[in-house]
C-alpha atoms as an extended CHARMM CRD file, in Angstrom:
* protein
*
        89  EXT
         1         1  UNK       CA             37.1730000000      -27.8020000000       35.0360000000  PROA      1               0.0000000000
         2         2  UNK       CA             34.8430000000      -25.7100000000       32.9730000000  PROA      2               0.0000000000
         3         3  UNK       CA             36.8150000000      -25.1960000000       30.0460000000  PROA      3               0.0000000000
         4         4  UNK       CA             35.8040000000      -25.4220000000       26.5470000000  PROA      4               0.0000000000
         5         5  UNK       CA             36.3210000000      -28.9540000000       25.0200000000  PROA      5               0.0000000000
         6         6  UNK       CA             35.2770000000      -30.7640000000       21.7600000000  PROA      6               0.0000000000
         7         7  UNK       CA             33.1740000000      -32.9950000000       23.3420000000  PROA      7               0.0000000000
         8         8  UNK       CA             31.5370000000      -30.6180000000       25.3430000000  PROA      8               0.0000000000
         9         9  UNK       CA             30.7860000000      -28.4640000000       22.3740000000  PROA      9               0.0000000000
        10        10  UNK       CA             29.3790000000      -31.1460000000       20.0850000000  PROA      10              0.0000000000
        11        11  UNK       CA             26.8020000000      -32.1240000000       23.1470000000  PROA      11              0.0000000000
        12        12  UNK       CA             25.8860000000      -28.7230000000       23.6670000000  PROA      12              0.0000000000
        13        13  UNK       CA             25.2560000000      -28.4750000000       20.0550000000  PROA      13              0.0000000000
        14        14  UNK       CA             23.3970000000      -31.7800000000       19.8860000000  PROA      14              0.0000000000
        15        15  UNK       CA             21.1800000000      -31.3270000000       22.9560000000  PROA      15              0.0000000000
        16        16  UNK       CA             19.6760000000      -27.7370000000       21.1900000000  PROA      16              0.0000000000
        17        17  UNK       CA             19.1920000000      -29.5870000000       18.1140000000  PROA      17              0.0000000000
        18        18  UNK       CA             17.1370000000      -32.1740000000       19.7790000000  PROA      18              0.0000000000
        19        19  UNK       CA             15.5260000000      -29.6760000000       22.0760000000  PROA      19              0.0000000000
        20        20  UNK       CA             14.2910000000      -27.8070000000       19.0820000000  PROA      20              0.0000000000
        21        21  UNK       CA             13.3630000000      -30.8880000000       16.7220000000  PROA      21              0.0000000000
        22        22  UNK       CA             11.5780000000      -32.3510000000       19.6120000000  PROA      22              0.0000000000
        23        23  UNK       CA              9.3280000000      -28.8840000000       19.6810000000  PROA      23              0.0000000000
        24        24  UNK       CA              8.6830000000      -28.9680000000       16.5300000000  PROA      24              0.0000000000
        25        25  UNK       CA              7.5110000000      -32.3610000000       16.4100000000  PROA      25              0.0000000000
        26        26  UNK       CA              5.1920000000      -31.9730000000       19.0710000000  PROA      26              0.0000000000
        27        27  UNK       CA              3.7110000000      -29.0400000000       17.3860000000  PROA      27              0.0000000000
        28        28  UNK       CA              3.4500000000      -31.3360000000       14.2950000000  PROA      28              0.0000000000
        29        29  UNK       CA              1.4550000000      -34.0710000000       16.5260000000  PROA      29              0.0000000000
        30        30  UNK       CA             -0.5140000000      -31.4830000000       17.8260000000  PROA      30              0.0000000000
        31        31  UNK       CA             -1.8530000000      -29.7190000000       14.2240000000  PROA      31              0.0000000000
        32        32  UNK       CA             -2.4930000000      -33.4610000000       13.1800000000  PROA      32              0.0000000000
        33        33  UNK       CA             -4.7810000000      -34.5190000000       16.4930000000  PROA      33              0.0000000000
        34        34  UNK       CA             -6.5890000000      -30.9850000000       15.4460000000  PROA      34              0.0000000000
        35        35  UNK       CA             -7.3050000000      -31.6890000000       12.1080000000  PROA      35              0.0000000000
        36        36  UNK       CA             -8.5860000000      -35.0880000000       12.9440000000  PROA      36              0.0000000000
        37        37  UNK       CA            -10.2850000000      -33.6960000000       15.3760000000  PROA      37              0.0000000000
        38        38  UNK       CA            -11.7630000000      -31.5280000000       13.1490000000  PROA      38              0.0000000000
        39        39  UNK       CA            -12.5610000000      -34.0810000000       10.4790000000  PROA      39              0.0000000000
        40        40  UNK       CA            -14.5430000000      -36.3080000000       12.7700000000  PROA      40              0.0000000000
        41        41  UNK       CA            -16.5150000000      -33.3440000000       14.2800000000  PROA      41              0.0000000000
        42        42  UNK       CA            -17.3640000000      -32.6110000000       10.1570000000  PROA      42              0.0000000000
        43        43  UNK       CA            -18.3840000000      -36.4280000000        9.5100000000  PROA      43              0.0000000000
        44        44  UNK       CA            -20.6090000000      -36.3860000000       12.8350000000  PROA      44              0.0000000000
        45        45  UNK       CA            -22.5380000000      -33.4970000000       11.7720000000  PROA      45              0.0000000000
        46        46  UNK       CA            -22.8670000000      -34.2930000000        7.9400000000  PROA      46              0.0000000000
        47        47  UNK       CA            -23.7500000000      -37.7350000000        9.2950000000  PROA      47              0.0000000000
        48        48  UNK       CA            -26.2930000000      -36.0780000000       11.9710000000  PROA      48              0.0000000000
        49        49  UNK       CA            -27.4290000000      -33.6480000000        9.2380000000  PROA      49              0.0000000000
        50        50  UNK       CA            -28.3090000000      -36.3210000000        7.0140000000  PROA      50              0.0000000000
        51        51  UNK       CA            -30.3620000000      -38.1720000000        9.4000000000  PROA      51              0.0000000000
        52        52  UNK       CA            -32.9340000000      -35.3800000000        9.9780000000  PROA      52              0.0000000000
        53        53  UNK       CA            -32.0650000000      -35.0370000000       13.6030000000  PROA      53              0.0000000000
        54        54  UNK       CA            -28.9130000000      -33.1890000000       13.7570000000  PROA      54              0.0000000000
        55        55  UNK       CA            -27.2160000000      -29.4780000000       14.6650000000  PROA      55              0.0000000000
        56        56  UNK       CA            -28.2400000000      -27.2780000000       11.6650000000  PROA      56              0.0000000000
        57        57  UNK       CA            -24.8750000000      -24.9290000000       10.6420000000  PROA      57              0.0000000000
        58        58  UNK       CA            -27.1440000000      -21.9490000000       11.2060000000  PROA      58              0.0000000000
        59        59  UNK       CA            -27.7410000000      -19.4920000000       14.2430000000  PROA      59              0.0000000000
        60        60  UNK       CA            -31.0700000000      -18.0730000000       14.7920000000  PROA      60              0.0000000000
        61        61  UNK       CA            -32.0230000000      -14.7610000000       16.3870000000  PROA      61              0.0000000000
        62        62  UNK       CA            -33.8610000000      -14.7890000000       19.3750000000  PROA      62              0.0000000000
        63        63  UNK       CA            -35.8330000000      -12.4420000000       21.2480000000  PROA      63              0.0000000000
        64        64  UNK       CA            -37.2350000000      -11.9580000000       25.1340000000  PROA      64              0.0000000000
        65        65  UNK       CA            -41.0600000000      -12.8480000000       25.6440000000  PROA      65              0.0000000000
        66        66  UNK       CA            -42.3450000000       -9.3540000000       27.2800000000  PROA      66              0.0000000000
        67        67  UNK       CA            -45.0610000000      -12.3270000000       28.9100000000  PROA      67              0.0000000000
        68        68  UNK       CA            -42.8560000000      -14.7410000000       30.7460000000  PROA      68              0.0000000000
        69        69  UNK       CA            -39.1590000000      -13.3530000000       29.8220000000  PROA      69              0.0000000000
        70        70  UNK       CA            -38.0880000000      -16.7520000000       28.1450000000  PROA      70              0.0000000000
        71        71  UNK       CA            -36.1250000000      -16.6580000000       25.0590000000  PROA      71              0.0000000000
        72        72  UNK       CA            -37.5970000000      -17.2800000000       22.0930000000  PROA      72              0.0000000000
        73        73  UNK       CA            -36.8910000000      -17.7070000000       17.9870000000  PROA      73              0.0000000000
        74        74  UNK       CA            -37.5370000000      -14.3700000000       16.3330000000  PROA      74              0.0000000000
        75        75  UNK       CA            -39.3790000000      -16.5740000000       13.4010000000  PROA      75              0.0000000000
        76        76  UNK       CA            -42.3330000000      -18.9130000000       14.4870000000  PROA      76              0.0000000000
        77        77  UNK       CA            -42.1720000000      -18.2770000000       17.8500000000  PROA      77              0.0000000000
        78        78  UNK       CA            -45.3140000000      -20.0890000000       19.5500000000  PROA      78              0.0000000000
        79        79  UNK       CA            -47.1510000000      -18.8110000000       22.4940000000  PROA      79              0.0000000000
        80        80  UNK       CA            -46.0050000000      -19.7570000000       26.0860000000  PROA      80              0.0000000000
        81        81  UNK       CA            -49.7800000000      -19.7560000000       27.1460000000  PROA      81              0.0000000000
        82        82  UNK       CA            -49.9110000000      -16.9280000000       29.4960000000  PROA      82              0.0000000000
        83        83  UNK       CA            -52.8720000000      -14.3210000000       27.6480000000  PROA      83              0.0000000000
        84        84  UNK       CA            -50.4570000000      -11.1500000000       27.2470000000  PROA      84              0.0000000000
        85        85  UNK       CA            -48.3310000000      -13.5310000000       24.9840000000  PROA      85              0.0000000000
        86        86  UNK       CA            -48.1230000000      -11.7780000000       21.6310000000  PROA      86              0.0000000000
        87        87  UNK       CA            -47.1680000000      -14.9710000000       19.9550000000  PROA      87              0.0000000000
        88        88  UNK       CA            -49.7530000000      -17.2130000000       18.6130000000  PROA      88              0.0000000000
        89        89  UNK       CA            -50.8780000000      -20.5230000000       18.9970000000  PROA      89              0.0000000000
């Protein structure tokens, strides 16, 4: 009953083969929805970039208001209108 037999041997062998191609196929699938994904996220932000109105690649530093405690840019930071801003206008 469980004794070793051809047949049993060559569908062993073939059902780890297929479990392993199928894995690697997946992970194939999944690198090639990534760098699509990755593509159209480029094109979308060239294309945004282009138009004047998009994300700009670049971070920018920002600092507390000691006035009202919001977050502002470190570089032309205006003033949030309460008169111990240090900002100006």
């Amino acid at each position: 009953m469980f004794g070793f037999s051809i047949q049993k041997l060559l569908f062993t062998v073939a059902a780890i083969f297929a479990v392993w191609y199928g894995f690697k196929w997946v992970g194939r699938m999944k690198e090639v929805r990534d760098r699509e994904a990755r593509d159209r996220l480029r094109r979308q932000a060239g294309n945004a970039g282009s138009s004047g109105g998009g994300v700009s690649g670049a971070a920018e530093e920002m600092v507390e208001c000691p006035a009202c405690g919001a977050f502002v840019a470190a570089t032309g930071a205006k003033s949030c209108g309460k008169a111990e801003c240090p900002y100006p206008g």
